[in-house]
C-alpha positions in Angstrom: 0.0 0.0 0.0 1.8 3.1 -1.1 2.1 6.2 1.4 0.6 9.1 1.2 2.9 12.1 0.2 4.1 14.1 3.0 4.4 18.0 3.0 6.2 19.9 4.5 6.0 23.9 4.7 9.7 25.1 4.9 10.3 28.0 6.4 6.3 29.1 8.1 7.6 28.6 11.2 10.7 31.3 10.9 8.7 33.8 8.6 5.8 33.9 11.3 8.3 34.1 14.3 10.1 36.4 12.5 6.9 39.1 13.0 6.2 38.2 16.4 9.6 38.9 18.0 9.3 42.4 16.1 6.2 42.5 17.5 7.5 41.7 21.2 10.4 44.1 20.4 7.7 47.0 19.6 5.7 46.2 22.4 8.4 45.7 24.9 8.9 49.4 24.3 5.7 50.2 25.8 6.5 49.1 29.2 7.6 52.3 31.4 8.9 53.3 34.4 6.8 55.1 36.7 8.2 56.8 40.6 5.6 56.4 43.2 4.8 60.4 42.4 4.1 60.1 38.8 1.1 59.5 36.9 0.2 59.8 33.1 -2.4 61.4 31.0 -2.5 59.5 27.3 -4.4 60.5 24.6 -7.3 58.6 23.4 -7.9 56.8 19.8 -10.0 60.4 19.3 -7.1 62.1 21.0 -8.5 63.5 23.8 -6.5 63.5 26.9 -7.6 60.8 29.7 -5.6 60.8 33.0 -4.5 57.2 34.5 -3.7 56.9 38.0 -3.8 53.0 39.4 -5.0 52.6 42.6 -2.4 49.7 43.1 0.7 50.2 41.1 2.6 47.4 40.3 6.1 47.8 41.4 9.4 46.3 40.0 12.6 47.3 42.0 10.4 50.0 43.4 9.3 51.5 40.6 5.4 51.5 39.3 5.1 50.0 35.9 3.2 51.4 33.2 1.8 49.7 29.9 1.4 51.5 27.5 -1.2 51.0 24.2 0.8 49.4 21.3 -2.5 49.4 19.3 -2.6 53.2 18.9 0.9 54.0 17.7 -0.2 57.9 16.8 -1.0 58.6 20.4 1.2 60.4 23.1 1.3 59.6 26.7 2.6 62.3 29.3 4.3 61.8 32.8 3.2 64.4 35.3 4.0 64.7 38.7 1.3 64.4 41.5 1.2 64.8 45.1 2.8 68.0 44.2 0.9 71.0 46.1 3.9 73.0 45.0 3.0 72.4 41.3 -0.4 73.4 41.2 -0.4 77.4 41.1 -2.7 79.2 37.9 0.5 79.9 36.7 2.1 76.5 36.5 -1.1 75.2 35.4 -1.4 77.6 32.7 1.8 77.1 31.4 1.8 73.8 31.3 -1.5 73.8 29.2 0.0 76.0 26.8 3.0 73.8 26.6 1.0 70.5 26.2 -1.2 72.2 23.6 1.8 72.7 21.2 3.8 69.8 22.2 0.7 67.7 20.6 0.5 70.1 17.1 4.5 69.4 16.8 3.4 65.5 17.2 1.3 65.8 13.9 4.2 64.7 11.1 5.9 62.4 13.9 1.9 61.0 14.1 2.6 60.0 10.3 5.7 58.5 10.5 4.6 56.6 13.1 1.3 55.4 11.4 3.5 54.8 8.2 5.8 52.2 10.5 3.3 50.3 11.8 1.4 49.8 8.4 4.9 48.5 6.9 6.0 46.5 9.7 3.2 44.9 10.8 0.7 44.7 7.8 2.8 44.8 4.4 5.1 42.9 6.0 3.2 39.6 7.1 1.2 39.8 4.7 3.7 40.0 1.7 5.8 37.7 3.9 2.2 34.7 3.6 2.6 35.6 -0.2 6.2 35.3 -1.5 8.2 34.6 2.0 10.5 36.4 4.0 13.7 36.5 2.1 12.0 38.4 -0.8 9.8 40.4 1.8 12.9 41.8 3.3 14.2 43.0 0.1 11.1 45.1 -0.4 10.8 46.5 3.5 14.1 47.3 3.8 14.0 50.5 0.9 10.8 51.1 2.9 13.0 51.2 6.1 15.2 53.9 5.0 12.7 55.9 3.4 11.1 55.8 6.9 13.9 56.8 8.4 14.6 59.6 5.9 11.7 60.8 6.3 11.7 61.0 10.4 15.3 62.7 9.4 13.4 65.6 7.5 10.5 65.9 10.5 13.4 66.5 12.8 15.3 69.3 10.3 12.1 71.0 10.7 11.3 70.5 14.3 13.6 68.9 16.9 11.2 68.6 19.3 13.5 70.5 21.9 16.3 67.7 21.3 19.9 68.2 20.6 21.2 67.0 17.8 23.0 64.3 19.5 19.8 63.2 20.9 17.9 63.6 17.3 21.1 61.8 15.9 20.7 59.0 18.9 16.9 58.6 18.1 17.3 58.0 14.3 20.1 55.7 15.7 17.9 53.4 17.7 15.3 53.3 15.1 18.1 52.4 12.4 19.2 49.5 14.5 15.6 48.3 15.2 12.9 49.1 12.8 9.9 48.5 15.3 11.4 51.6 17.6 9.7 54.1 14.5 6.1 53.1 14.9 7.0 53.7 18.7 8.8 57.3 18.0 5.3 59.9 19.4 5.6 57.7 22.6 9.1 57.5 22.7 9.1 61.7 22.4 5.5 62.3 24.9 7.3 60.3 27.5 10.9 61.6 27.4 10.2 64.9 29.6 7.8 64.8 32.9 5.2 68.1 32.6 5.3 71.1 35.3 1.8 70.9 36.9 0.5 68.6 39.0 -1.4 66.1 36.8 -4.2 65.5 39.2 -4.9 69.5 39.2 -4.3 69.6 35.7 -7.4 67.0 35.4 -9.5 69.3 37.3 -8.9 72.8 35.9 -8.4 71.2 32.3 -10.2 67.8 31.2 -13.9 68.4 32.7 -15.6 67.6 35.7 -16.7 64.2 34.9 -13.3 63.1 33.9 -11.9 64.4 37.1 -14.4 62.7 39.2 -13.7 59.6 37.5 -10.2 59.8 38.7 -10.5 61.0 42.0 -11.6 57.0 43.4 -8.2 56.1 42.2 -6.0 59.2 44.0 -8.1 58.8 47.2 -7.0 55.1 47.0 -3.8 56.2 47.2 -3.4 58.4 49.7 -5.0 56.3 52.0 -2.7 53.7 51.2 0.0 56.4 51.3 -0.9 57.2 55.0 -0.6 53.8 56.3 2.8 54.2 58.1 3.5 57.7 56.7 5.9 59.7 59.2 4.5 62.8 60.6 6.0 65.3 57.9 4.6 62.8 55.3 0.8 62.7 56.8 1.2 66.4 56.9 1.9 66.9 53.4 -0.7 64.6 51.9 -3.5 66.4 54.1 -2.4 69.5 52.7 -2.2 68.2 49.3 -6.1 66.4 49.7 -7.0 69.6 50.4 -5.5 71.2 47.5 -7.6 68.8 45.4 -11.0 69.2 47.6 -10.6 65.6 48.2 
């Protein structure tokens, strides 16, 4: 009785796993470092702003985690400080309002490049990759590669983004050596620079009531936890800073 013919697809399992550890290298670059007096206010998929404060951080080596959405790679997320009674004048507020404001128009062509990555690296790639394999995929992504990179070159001639050069120069870098860092790059620049204002004022005088009070289960979590075994100076300053914040 003859056999049936056996077949074998070469190279599926390398092509696929080739994806998914660019995948894991893109989304790797989403998990931050928080300290305990930091919080962060993303943008949404509509780009509005939405404050996130966990009411139980999860720490490594002391520092709070935060994951960040790999899914949306045209959105900024922004470290503020909290807890920060000294950060939450009219004037610091203000300021920081103004700053945000055009800190997210300057985002706009890195919004593009960014959109542009993750449509090459993790659509046209795989898919193209399923059609004629890796090998010959590669030779069409990486021309796309350099454009990309050109391209986040010429954003940066026109607006460094209050980097150096050397830190422009580094970025570019970073994204030459891995390609999944350039769908990352509005994250990578929102996060690199903590705001003035508090972020838990700036949520109140800025994002709307509702979105406030929706936050303010989360910050009163905290501070209770915070006052568990808090010295005296330390009780003091979180009183004054709950009543900053009419909490």
């Amino acid at each position: 009785m003859d056999k049936e013919p056996v077949y074998e697809e070469k190279g599926m399992i390398t092509d696929d796993m080739f994806w998914l550890i660019a995948f894991f290298l893109y989304a790797v670059d989403h998990v931050k470092f928080l300290n305990g007096r930091e919080m962060i206010i993303r943008e949404t998929a509509a780009l509005r702003l939405s404050p996130t404060l966990a009411p139980t951080p999860f720490t490594l080596t002391g520092r709070g985690l935060a994951i960040l959405n790999p899914f949306l790679p045209y959105t900024a997320v922004f470290r503020f400080p909290w807890l920060a009674t000294t950060s939450m004048t009219s004037d610091t507020l203000n300021k920081t309002k103004r700053d945000l404001d055009a800190a997210r128009k300057r985002l706009a062509p890195f919004r593009a490049v960014a959109v542009s990555g993750s449509f090459t690296y993790f659509l046209v790639g795989p898919i193209t990759t399923s059609f004629i394999g890796l090998g010959q995929t590669l030779i069409l992504i990486v021309p796309l590669h350099f454009l990309l990179l050109a391209l986040l070159g010429f954003v940066f001639s026109r607006d460094g983004f209050d980097l150096s050069r050397r830190q422009r120069a580094g970025l570019i870098a970073e994204c030459l050596i891995c390609p999944m860092y350039v769908p990352a790059i509005v994250k990578r620049l929102s996060w690199r620079r903590s705001q003035e204002s508090d972020g838990v004022a700036f949520t109140r005088e800025n994002l709307g009531a509702h979105t406030f009070a929706e936050l303010m289960p989360n910050v009163a979590f905290r501070l209770s936890d915070m006052l568990e075994g808090a010295e005296e100076a330390e009780r003091v300053e979180i009183e004054n800073y709950k009543a900053a914040i009419a909490l």
